[in-house]
C-alpha positions as CSV (number, residue, x, y, z in Angstrom):
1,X,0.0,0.0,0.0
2,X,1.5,3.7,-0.8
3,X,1.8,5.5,2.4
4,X,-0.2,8.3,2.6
5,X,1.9,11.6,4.4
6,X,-0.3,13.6,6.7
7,X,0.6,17.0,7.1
8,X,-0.8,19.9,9.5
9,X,0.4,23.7,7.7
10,X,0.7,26.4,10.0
11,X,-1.8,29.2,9.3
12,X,0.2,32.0,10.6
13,X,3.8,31.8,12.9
14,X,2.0,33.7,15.2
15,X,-0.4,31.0,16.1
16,X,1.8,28.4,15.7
17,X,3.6,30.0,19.0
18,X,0.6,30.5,21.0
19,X,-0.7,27.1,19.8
20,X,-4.6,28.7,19.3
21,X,-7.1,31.6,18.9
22,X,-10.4,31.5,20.7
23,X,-13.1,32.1,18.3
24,X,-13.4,35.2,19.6
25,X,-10.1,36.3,18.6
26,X,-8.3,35.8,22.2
27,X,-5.4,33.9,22.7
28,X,-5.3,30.3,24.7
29,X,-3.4,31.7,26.8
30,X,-6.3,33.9,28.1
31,X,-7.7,33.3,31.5
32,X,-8.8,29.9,32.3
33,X,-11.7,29.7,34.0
34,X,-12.5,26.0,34.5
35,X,-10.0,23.4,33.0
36,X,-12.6,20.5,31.0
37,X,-11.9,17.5,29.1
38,X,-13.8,15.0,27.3
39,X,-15.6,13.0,30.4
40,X,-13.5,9.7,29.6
41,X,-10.3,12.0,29.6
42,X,-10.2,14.1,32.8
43,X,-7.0,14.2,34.5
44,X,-6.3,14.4,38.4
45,X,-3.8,17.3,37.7
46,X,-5.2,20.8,35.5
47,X,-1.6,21.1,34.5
48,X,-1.6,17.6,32.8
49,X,-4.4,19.0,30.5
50,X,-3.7,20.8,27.4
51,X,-6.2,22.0,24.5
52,X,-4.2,20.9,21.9
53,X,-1.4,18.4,21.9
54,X,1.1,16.9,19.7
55,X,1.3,13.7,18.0
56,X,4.4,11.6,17.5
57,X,4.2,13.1,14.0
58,X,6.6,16.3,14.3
59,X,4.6,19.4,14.1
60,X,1.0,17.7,13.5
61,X,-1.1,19.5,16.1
62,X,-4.6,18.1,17.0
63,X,-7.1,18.8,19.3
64,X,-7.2,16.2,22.2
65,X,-8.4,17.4,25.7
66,X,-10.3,20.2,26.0
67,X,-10.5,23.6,27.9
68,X,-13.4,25.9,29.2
69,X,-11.3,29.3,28.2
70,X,-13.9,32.2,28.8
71,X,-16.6,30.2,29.2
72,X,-16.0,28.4,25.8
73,X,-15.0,25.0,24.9
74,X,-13.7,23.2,21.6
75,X,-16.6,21.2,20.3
76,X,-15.9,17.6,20.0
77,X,-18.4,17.3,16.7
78,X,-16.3,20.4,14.9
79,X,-13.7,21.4,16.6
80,X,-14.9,24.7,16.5
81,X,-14.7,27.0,19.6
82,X,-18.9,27.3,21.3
83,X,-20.3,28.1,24.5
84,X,-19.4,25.1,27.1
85,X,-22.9,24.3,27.9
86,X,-23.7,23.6,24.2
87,X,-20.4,21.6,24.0
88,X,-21.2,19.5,27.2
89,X,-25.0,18.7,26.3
90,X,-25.9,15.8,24.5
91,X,-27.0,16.7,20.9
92,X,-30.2,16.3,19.2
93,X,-30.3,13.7,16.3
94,X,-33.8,14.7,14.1
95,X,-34.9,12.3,11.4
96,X,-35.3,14.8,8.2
97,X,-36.2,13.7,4.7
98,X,-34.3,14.2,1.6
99,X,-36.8,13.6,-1.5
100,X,-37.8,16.1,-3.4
101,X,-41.2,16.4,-2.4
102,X,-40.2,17.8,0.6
103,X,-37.5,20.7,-0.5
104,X,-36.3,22.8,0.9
105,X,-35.4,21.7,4.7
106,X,-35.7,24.1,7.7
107,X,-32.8,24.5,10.2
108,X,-30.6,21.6,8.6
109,X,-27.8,23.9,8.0
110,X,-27.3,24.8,11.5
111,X,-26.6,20.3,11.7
112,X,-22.7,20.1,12.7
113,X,-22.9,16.2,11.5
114,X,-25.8,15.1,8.9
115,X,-25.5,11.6,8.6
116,X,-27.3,10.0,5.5
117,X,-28.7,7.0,4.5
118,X,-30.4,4.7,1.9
119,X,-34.0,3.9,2.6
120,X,-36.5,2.1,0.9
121,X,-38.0,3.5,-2.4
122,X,-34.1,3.4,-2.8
123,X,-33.6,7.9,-1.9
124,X,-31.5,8.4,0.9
125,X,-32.8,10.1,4.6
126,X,-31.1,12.5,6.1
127,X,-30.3,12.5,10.4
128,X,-29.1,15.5,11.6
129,X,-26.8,16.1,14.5
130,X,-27.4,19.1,16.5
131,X,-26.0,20.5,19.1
132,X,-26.6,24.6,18.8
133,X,-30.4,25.1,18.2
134,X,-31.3,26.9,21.3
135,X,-31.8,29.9,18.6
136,X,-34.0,27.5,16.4
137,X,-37.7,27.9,16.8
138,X,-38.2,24.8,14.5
139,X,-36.1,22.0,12.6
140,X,-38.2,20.0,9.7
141,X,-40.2,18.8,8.1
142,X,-39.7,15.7,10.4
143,X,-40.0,11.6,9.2
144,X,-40.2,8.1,10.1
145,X,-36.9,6.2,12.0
146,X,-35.0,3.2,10.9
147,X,-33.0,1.1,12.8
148,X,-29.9,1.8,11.6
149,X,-30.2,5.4,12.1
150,X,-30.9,4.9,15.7
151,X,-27.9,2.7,15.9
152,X,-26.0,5.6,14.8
153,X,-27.5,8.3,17.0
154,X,-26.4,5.9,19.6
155,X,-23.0,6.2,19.2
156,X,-23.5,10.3,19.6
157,X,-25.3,9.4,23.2
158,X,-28.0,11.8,20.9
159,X,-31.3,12.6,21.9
160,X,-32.9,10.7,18.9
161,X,-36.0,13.2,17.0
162,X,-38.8,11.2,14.6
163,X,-42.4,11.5,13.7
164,X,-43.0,7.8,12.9
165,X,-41.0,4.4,12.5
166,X,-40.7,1.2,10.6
167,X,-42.4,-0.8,13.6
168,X,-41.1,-4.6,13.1
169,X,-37.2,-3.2,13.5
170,X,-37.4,-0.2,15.8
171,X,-40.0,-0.8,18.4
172,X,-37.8,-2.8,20.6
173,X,-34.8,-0.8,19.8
174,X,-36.0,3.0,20.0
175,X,-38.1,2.0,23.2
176,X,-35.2,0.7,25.1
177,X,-33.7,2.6,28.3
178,X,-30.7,3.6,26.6
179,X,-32.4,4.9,23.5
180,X,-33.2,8.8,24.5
181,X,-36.0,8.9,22.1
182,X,-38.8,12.4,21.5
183,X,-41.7,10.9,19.1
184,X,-44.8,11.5,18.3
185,X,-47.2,9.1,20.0
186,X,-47.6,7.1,16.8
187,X,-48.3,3.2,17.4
188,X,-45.2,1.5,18.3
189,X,-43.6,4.5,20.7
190,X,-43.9,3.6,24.3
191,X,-42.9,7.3,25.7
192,X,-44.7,9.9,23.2
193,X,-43.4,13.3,22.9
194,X,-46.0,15.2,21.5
195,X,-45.7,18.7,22.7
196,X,-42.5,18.6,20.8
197,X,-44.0,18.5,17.4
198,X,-46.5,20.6,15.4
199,X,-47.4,21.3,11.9
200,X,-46.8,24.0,9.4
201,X,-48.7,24.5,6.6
202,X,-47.2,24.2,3.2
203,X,-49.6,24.6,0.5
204,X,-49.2,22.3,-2.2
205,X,-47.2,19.5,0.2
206,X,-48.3,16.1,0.7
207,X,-49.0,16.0,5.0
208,X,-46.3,13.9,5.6
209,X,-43.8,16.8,4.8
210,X,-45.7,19.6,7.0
211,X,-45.2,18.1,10.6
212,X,-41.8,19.9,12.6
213,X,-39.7,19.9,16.1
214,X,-40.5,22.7,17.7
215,X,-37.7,23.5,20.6
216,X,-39.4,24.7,23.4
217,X,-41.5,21.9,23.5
218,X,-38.9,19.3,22.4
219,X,-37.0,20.7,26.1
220,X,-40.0,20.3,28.1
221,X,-40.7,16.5,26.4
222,X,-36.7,16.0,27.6
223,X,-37.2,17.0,31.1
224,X,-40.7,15.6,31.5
225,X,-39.6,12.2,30.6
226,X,-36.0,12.9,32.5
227,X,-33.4,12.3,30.4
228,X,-30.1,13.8,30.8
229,X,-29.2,16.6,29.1
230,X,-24.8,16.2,29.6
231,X,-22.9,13.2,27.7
232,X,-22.0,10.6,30.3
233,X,-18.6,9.5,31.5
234,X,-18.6,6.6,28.8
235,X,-18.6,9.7,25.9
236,X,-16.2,9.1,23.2
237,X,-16.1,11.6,20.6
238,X,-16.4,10.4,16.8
239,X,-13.0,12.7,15.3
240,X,-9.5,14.1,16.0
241,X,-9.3,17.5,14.6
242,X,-6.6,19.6,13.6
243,X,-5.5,22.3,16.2
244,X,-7.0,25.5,16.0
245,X,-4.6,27.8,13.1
246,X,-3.8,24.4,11.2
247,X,-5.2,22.8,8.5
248,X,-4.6,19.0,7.8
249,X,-3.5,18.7,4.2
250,X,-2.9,15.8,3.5
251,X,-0.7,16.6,0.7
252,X,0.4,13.3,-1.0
253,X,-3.1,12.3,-1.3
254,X,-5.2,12.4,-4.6
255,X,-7.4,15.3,-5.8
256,X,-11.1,15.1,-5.3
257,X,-12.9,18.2,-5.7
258,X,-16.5,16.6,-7.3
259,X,-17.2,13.8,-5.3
260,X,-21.0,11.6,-6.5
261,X,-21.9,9.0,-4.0
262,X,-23.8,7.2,-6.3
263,X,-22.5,8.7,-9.3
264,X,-24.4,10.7,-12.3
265,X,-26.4,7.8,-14.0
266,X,-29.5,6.2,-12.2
267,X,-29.5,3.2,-9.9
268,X,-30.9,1.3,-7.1
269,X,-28.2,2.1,-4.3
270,X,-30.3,5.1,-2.8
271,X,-27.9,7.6,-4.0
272,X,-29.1,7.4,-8.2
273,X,-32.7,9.1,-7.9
274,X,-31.7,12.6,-7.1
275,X,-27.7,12.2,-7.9
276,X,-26.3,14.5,-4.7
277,X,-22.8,15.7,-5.5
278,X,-20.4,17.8,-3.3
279,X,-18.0,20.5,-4.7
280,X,-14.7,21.7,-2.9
281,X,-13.9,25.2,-3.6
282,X,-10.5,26.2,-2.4
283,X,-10.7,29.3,-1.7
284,X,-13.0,28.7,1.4
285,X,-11.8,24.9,1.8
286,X,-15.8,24.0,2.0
287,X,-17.9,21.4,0.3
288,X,-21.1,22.3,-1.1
289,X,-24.2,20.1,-1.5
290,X,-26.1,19.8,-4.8
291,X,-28.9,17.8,-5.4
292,X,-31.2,16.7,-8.5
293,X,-29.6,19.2,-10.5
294,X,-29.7,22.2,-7.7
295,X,-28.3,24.0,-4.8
296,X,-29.2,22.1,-1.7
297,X,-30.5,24.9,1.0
298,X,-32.0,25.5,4.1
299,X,-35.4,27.2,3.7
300,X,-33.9,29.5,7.1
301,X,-31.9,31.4,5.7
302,X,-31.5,30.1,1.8
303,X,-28.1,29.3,2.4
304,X,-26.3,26.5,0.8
305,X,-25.1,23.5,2.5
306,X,-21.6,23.1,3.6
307,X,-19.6,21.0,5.4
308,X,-15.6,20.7,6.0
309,X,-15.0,17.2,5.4
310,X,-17.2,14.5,3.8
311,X,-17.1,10.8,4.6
312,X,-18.0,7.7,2.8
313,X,-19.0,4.8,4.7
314,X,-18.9,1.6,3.0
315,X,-21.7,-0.6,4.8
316,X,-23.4,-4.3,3.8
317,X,-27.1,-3.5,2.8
318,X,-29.6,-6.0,2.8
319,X,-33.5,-5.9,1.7
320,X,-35.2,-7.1,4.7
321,X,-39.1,-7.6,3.3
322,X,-41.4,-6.8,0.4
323,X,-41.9,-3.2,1.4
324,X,-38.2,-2.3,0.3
325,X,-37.2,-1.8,4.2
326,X,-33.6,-2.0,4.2
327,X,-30.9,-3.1,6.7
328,X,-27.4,-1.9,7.0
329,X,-24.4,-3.5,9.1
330,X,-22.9,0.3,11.3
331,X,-21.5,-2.0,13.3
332,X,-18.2,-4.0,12.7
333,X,-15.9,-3.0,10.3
334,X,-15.6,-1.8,6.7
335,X,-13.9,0.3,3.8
336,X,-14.1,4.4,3.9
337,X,-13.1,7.3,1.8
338,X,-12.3,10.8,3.7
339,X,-12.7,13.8,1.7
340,X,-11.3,17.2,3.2
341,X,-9.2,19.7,1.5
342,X,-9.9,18.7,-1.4
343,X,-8.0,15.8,-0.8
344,X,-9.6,12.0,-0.6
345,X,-7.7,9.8,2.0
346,X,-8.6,5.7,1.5
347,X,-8.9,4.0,4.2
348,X,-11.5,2.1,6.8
349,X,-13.6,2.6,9.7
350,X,-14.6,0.5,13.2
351,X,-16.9,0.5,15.4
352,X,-16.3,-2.7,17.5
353,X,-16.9,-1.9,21.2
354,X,-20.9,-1.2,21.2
355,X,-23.6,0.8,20.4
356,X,-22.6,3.5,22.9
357,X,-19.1,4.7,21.0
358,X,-18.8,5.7,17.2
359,X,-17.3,4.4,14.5
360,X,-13.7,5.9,13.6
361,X,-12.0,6.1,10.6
362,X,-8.2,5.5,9.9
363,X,-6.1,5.9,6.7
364,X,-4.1,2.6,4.8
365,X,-1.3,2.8,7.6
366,X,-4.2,2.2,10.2
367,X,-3.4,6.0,11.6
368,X,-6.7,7.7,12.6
369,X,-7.9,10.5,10.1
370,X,-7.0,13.7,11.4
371,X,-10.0,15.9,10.0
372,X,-10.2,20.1,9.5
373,X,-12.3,21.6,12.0
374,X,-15.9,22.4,10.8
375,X,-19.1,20.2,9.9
376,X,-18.8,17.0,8.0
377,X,-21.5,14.9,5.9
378,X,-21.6,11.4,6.6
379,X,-22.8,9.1,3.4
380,X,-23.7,5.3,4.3
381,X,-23.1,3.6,0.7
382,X,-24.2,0.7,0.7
383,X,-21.2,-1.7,-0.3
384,X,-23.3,-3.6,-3.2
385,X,-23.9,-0.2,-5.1
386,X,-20.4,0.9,-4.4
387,X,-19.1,1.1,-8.3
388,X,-21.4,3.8,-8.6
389,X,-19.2,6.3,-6.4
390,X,-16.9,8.5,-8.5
391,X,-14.7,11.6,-7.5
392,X,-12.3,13.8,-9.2
């Protein structure tokens, strides 16, 4: 296998020697006024706990443990610099469809990690990961969970959003203690949710696409049904990032600046009915989502969607039943691609200690991915479809 040569370039000398900025602008070296890490990470001694660290890789910074610097921490789904109590809280993960009959999405953009998915009528589904939507009135429209989704969510310790499910594989699964889970009170959900949804009209949209998670009431469903709002002590977050100032390169790799997870012709793999493609432009070192033909936006704010880094998880798919409901192994082990400045990195991912922890992703060498701070897409590709995915 060629050996892939990560690389970390410092932004600026200047914040090479202070290590980091806040987002704010203020140096790490500002006033600490709690010393935090990841729950699984904290340390006996505050001096033994640095922001950003060094691997065994000269000069290839990363984020590892974290610190509350002005009342703000380093997210451990970005990177990015955000109030502590958003970092701390467990996130939302809201079931949102992708077909065209329900364009354009509400809130999506404000996702850190969307996580999509084939389902059956072979489109895809979209779950997004939230963890700052205290300024959101209302994420939507809202659909129907699938196991594997919730599998995923799981491994986030997310508070798991959906307005229906496919009952013979989740009932068991989304009703279980360790499943956080706000639904509607459909049949097959032993804990509804109700005040947290509500619909909107949309003239000229089939119902299905006009009910929403509204936040005040998805906050009063959370503490009425007492779950807890902070990750646990078994929290282990899904990515490494590169330190704040430096950007991992990845210079040896291949280009990829148009990457098609299923490709431009049609097929049955969930990714050929509406052909979603991503486009890396440079000069922001962002990816931006296109679908059937268009600008993918969020109805908010009519802003594209944009992401840092985009991942393709190769997964075994099965069709479980004549309705087309599919089943897909996120457990286990299997074959990945890594896009992030403009760069794609080969490699695998693993998730083999539970539902509980992620899966991570490591190049040919078996070294973890280092990934840019920002938002990242995650696409499950089904492995049977796979010769469909192209980049260039």
């Amino acid at each position: 296998m060629m050996k892939r040569k990560k690389t970390i370039f410092a932004v600026a000398s200047i914040m090479a020697m202070a290590l980091a900025l806040t987002a704010c602008g203020k140096k790490q070296e500002t006033m600490v006024e709690e010393t935090t890490a990841a729950p699984s990470e904290v340390q006996e001694s505050e001096t033994e706990t640095e922001s950003e660290t060094e691997t065994e890789e000269a000069g290839l910074q990363i984020i590892e443990e974290r610190k509350v610097v002005d009342g703000q921490m380093q997210s451990y789904l970005t990177g990015e610099w955000k109030d502590k109590e958003v970092v701390v809280r467990r996130p939302l993960a809201v079931m949102i469809p992708n077909n065209a009959q329900a364009m354009p999405q509400y809130g999506i953009s404000e996702a850190s990690i969307i996580y999509e998915a084939p389902v059956e009528g072979r489109i895809t589904r979209l779950m997004a990961i939230f963890e700052d939507f205290d300024d959101l009135d209302h994420i939507g429209p809202i659909r129907s969970s699938r196991d594997y989704y919730v599998y995923t969510a799981m491994g986030y310790q997310a508070i798991y959003c959906n307005w229906g499910l496919a009952k013979p594989y989740v009932e068991e699964l989304i009703n279980r203690d360790t499943v956080q889970n706000i639904s509607v009170g459909v049949d097959g959900i032993h804990k509804p949710a109700d005040e947290a949804y509500g619909r909107i009209s949309r003239p000229g949209y089939a119902k299905e696409f006009t009910g929403y998670l509204f936040i005040d009431g998805l906050k009063d469903a959370v503490d009425r049904l007492g779950y807890e709002w902070e990750y646990d002590d078994d929290y282990v977050p899904q990515f490494t990032f590169a330190a704040e100032g430096y950007r991992a390169e990845y210079e040896d790799a291949e280009d990829a600046v148009t990457i098609r997870p299923g490709g431009t012709k049609s097929n049955a793999g969930g990714y050929g009915a509406y052909n979603p493609y991503f486009e890396y432009n440079k000069e922001d070192n962002l990816y931006y989502r296109f679908q059937d033909g268009k600008k993918q936006i969020d109805e908010m704010n009519n802003k594209q969607l944009t992401v840092s880094n985009v991942v393709f998880q190769y997964c075994h798919g099965e069709v479980r039943d004549a309705k087309d409901y599919l089943a897909f192994g996120v457990h286990g082990e299997g074959d990945a691609l890594v896009f992030t400045n403009g760069k794609v990195i080969k490699g695998t991912w693993s998730r083999m200690d539970g539902d509980g922890v992620p899966p991570k992703f490591y190049d040919e060498d078996g070294n973890e991915i280092i990934f840019n701070q920002g938002k990242t897409w995650i696409c499950n590709i089904w492995k049977e479809y796979s010769e469909f995915v192209e980049y260039e």
